[in-house]
Structures are given as structure tokens and as C-alpha cells.
C-alpha positions in Angstrom: 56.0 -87.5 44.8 57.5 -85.2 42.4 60.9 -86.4 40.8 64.2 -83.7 42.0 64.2 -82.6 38.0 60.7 -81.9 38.7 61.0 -79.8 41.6 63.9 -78.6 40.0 62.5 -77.4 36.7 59.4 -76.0 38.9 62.2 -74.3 40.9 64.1 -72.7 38.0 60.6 -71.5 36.5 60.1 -69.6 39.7 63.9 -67.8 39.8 62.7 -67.1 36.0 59.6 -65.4 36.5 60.9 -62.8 39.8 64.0 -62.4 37.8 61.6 -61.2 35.0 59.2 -58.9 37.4 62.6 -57.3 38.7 63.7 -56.3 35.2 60.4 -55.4 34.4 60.0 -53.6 37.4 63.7 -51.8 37.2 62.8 -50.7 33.6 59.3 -49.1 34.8 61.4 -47.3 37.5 63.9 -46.0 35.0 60.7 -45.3 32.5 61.6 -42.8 30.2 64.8 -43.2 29.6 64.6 -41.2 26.4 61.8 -38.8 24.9 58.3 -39.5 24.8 55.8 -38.4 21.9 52.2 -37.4 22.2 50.8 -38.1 18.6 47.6 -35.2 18.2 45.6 -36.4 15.4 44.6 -33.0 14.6 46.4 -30.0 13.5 48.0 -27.2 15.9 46.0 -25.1 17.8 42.9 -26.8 19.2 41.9 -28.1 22.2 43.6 -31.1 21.5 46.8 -30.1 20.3 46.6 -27.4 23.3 46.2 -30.3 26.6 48.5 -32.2 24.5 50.9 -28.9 24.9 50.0 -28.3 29.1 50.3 -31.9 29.6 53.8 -32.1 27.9 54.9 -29.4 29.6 54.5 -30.8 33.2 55.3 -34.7 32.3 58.6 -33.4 30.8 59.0 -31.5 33.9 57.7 -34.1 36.1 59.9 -36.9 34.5 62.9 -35.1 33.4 63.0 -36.2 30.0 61.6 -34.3 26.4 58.2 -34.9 25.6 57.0 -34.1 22.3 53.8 -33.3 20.9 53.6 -35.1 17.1 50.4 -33.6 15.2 49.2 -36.0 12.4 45.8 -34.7 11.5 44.2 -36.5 8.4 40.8 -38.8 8.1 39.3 -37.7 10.6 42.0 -38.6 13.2 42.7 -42.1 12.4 46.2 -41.5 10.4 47.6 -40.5 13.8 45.7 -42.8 15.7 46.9 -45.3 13.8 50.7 -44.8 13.9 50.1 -44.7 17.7 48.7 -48.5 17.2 51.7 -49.5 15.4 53.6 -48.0 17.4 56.3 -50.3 20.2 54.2 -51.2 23.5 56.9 -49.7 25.3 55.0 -46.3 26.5 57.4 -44.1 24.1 54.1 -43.6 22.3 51.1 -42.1 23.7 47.7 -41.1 21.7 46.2 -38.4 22.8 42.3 -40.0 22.7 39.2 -37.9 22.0 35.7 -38.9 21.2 36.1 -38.5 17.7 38.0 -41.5 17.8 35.5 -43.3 18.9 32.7 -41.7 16.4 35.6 -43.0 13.9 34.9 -46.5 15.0 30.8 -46.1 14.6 31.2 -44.5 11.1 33.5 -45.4 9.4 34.4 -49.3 8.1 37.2 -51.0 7.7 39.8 -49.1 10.0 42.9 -51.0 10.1 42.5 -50.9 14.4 40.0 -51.4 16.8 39.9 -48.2 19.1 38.3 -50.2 22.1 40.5 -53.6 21.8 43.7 -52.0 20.2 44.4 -49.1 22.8 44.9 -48.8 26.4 43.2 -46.3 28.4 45.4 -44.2 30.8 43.0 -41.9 32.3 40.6 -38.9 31.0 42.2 -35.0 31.8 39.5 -33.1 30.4 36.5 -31.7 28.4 36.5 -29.0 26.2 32.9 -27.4 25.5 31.7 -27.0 21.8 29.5 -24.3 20.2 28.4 -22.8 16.7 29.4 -19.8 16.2 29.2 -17.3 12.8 31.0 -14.6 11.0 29.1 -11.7 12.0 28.3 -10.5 8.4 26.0 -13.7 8.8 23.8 -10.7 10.8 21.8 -13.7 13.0 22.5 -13.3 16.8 21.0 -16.6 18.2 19.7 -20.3 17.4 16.3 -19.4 16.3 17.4 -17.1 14.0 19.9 -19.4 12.4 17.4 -22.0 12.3 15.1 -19.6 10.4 17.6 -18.4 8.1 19.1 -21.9 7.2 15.3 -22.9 6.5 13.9 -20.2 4.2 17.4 -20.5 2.3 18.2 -24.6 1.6 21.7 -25.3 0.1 22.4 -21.7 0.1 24.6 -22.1 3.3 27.5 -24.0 4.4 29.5 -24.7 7.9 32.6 -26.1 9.1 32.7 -29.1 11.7 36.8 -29.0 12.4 37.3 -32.6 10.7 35.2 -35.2 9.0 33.7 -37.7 12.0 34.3 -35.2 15.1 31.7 -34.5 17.4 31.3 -30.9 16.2 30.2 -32.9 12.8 28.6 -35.6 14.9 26.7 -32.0 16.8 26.1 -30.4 13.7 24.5 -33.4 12.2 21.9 -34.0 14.6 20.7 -30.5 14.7 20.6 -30.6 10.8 18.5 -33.8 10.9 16.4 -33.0 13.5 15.5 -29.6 12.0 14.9 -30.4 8.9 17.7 -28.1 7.5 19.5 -28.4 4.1 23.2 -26.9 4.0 26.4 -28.2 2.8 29.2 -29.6 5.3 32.7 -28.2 4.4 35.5 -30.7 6.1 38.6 -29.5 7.4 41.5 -31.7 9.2 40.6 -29.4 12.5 39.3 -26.5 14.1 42.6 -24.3 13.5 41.7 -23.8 9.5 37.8 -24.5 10.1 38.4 -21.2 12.0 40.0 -19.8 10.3 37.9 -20.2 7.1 34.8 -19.1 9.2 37.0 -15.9 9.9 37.7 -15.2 6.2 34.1 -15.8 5.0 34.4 -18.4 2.8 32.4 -20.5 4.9 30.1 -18.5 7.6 29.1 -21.0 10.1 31.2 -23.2 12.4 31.2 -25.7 15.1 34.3 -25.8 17.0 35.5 -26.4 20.3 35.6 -23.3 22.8 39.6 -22.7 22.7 39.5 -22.7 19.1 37.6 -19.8 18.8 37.3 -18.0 22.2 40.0 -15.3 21.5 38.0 -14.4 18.5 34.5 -14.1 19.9 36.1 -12.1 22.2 37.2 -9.8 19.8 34.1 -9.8 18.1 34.9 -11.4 15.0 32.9 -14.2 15.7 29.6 -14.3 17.6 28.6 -16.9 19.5 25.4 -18.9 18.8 25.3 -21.8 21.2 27.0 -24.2 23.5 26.6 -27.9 21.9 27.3 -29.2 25.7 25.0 -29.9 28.5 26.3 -26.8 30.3 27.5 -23.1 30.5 31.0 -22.4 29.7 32.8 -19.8 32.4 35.1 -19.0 29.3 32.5 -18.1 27.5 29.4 -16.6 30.1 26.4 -15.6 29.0 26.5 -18.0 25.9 23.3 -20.5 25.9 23.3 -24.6 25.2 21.1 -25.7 22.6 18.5 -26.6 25.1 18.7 -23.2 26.6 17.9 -21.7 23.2 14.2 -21.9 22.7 14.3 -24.6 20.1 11.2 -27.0 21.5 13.1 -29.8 19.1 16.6 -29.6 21.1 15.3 -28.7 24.1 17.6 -32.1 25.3 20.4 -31.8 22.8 23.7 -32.0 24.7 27.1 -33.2 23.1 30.1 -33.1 25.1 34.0 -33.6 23.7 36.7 -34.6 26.2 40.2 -36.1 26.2 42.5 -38.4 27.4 45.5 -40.6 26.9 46.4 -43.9 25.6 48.9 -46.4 24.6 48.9 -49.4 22.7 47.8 -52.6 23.7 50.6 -54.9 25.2 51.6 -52.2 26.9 53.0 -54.0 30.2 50.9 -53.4 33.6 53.3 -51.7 35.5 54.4 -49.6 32.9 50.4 -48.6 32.6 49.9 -48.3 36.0 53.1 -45.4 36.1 51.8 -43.6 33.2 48.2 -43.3 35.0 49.8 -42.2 38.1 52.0 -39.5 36.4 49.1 -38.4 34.2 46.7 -38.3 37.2 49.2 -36.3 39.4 49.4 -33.4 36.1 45.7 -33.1 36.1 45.5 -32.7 39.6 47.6 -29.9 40.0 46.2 -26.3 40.8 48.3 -24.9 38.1 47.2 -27.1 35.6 43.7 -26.4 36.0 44.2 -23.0 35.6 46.0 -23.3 32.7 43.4 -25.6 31.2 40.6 -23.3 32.1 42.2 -20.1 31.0 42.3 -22.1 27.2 38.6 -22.4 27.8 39.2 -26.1 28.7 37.1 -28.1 31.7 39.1 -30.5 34.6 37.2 -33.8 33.7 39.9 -36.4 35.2 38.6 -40.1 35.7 41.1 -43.5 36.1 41.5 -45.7 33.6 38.4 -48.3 34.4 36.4 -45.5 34.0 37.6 -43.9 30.9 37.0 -47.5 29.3 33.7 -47.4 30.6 32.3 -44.1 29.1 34.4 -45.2 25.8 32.1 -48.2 25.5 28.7 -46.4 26.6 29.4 -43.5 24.0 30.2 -46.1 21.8 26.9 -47.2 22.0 25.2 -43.7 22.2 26.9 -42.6 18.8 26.1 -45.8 16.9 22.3 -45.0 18.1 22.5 -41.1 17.1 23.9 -42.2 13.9 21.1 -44.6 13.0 18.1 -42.4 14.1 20.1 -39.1 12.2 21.0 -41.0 9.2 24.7 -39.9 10.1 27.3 -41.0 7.7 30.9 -40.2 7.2 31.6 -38.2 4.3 
């Protein structure tokens, strides 16, 4: 039989730990108490920084409380990616996650974090289609022709991939490889200058997520070569995928980008459980969708299990592309 102190010290252990899960509990009730930053690890203006931007909007709404949207763009989004990491676990900080952070882990050694053991995901809100698209002086109106053009002219032409390590670059290096083609990658810290570099004509080919460049294709100043995704686009109708091009050699090329949020590990349970609730709810909501769609953006909203679980199969999937395309970071 157990001693009184025992039952005593067993006893005060238990007052301990409910005293704790109502403080804990009281905080995530009161959660935030002051603003909360988004860090977007590329620069303004892409589909990353813009469901950063809709999601801010209705969380700050939705909570009553600022939320800002931080861009730190550099190496390929791991600068911002890492400040997010050592960043407090206290949900103040939230990374807004895209594939390329994950490509980041296949390519590149040595990163001072581990995106699948450092971060917590909160949930996936969307996808955003990619395509190639040209400067129309280019005078090429389709894949084929590109194809042809980059082949009877090696190292003569060069293209933009919004940032070193991105799935565009990820995209565009597969189709290089698989075709045999010789031009020159150009990095950029995003879509935003890749653009608009691709606009001037100092570089005349780009790969670039659909609200990057949707405005402009519809004003004709850039024409649209293909979709890098497995589907159509409704922003963009009309516009083939890769495999819809007549390219026997990508006839199953398909590449899609999304995003999502997380936070950093040691984030508390409850605390991760409010933030995927309050995410969820935003993505849900009619006006959001619209709001996403309009941007040329795609509802693509899964819980936080099954975030983690297409995080570790792309993981896979990348690491594979990048040995069979001889895919490096540059």
C-alpha cells in the first residue's frame, strides 16, 4: 500500500497537470492576443504572396486581430522558411508552405532545418496551375514549335523559372532533360521579376504560376504555351497541358504547385488544432473561393494528416525526378 506522501505527491501531480491543460487551454481560447505574421518566402505578387494576402484578410477578420503578410524571398525560399523555424512555437508565426519547400529539401544539402521534422502542417488551401509562356516577339505559338526552335538553336535561348528550386524550375527541368534541349536557366527570387523580365525581353521564355502572368496573357503580351499541370485551367481556357500538346515524350508530364500553412514544431496541440480549424473554415467559404479563382488560383483544401502525407510522397517523387533528370540546384 502506497505511503500518504505517496498518494499525496501522485495527488499534487494530478492538480498540476489540469491546472496546466486549463492555462493551456485558456491561452488557446484567448489565441491571438496580438498580431500574427505569414512569412511568404517569395516576393510580392505571386500566387503565394496572393493566398497569403486572401487568407490574411479573412483570419484578421475572423479573429479580430492584424495579420500580416512578411515576404522574405531569397535561396529559393529557405531564408523565409527558415526564420519561420526559429521562430517561438507560440503560433505568432506561420509559413506559408509550398512545394518548393520541399524540392529545397531534395536539392539542396545542408539546410539548417528539416522541412518534414521541423514544421507542422496546418492544412493545404490551394493549388495554383503553372505554364510556359513567351514574349510574343519569340513568334512560336505552341509546344512543338518551341521544342523545334530551342533544338535547331542550342544555348541561343534562355528562360525564367521564378526562383532557383521551384517547381516551375523543377517543370522546366524535366522537359529540358527529356528533350534533349540546351538553353540557359536565368534565376530570379519569384515570378513577380521573372515576369517581368520575360515582359521586357531580356529573357523570352518563362514558367510561372497562372496568377503571375494571367493579366498579361490576357492582354496579349504574353502568349501562352502550355499548362505544366495535369489539367485545364478555367482562368486560362483553351490553354493545353504538356500532355495535351502533341509531344509523344510528355505525353504524361504533369507538375502541380499548391499551398498551405505551417508552424513550427513544438507548436502545442491545441493551439494546432485552432489554427487548422480557423484555416479550414477560410478556405471553405464561398467568397474565398471566388476570390482565389478569380487570381487564377484552384480550392485544393485537405487536413493536416493529409497534407503531411502528400509532403512525404512528393518528397519521394522529386528525389526520383531529380535522379532520373540529373536535376541539380544551381
Amino acid at each position: 500500500m502506497q505511503s500518504w506522501s505517496g498518494l499525496k505527491s501522485v495527488f499534487l501531480l494530478m492538480v498540476s497537470a489540469l491546472s496546466f491543460s486549463a492555462v493551456s487551454q485558456e491561452k488557446v481560447s484567448e489565441f491571438p492576443s496580438k498580431p500574427v505574421k505569414i512569412i511568404v518566402t517569395f516576393t510580392p505578387g505571386g500566387a503565394a504572396d496572393v493566398t497569403a494576402r486572401i487568407f490574411a484578410e479573412k483570419l484578421a477578420a475572423l479573429w479580430k486581430q492584424g495579420v500580416i503578410v512578411e515576404n522574405k524571398a531569397g535561396a529559393g525560399g529557405s531564408i523565409g522558411a527558415e526564420s519561420v523555424y526559429r521562430s517561438p512555437a507560440d503560433g505568432y508565426t506561420l509559413l506559408l508552405a509550398t512545394n518548393t519547400h520541399i524540392i529545397n529539401q531534395v536539392l539542396i544539402p545542408k539546410l539548417a532545418f528539416d522541412f518534414t521534422k521541423d514544421f507542422v502542417p496546418l492544412g493545404l488551401v490551394t493549388s495554383a496551375p503553372m505554364l510556359i509562356a513567351v514574349n510574343p516577339q519569340l513568334k512560336v505559338n505552341n509546344l512543338q514549335e518551341l521544342t523545334k526552335l530551342i533544338k535547331a538553336e542550342p544555348g541561343k535561348h534562355a528562360y525564367a523559372a521564378c526562383n532557383m528550386a521551384s517547381p516551375h524550375y523543377f517543370a522546366m527541368a524535366i522537359y529540358m532533360n527529356t528533350m534533349k534541349l540546351d538553353a540557359t536557366n536565368i534565376p530570379y527570387k519569384g515570378c513577380t521579376p521573372a515576369v517581368a523580365d520575360t515582359l521586357g525581353g531580356q529573357v523570352n521564355i518563362v514558367a510561372a504560376s497562372i496568377p503571375a502572368v494571367v493579366s498579361f496573357i490576357k492582354q496579349g503580351t504574353l502568349h501562352p504555351i502550355a499548362l505544366l499541370s495535369s489539367k485545364s485551367s478555367p482562368a486560362l481556357p483553351g490553354v493545353p497541358t504538356m500532355a495535351e500538346s502533341g509531344v509523344v515524350d510528355l505525353k504524361n508530364f504533369s507538375l502541380d504547385n499548391y499551398y498551405g500553412f505551417m508552424a513550427p514544431m513544438g507548436t502545442p496541440a491545441a493551439l494546432q488544432k485552432k489554427l487548422e480549424d480557423d484555416i479550414k473554415s477560410i478556405a471553405l467559404l464561398m467568397e474565398t473561393k471566388t476570390k482565389l479563382e478569380v487570381a487564377g488560383l484552384e480550392p485544393f483544401v485537405l487536413n493536416s494528416t493529409e497534407m503531411m502525407k502528400l509532403i512525404r510522397s512528393d518528397e519521394q517523387k522529386y528525389a526520383q525526378a531529380a535522379k532520373q533528370s540529373n536535376i541539380k540546384a544551381e
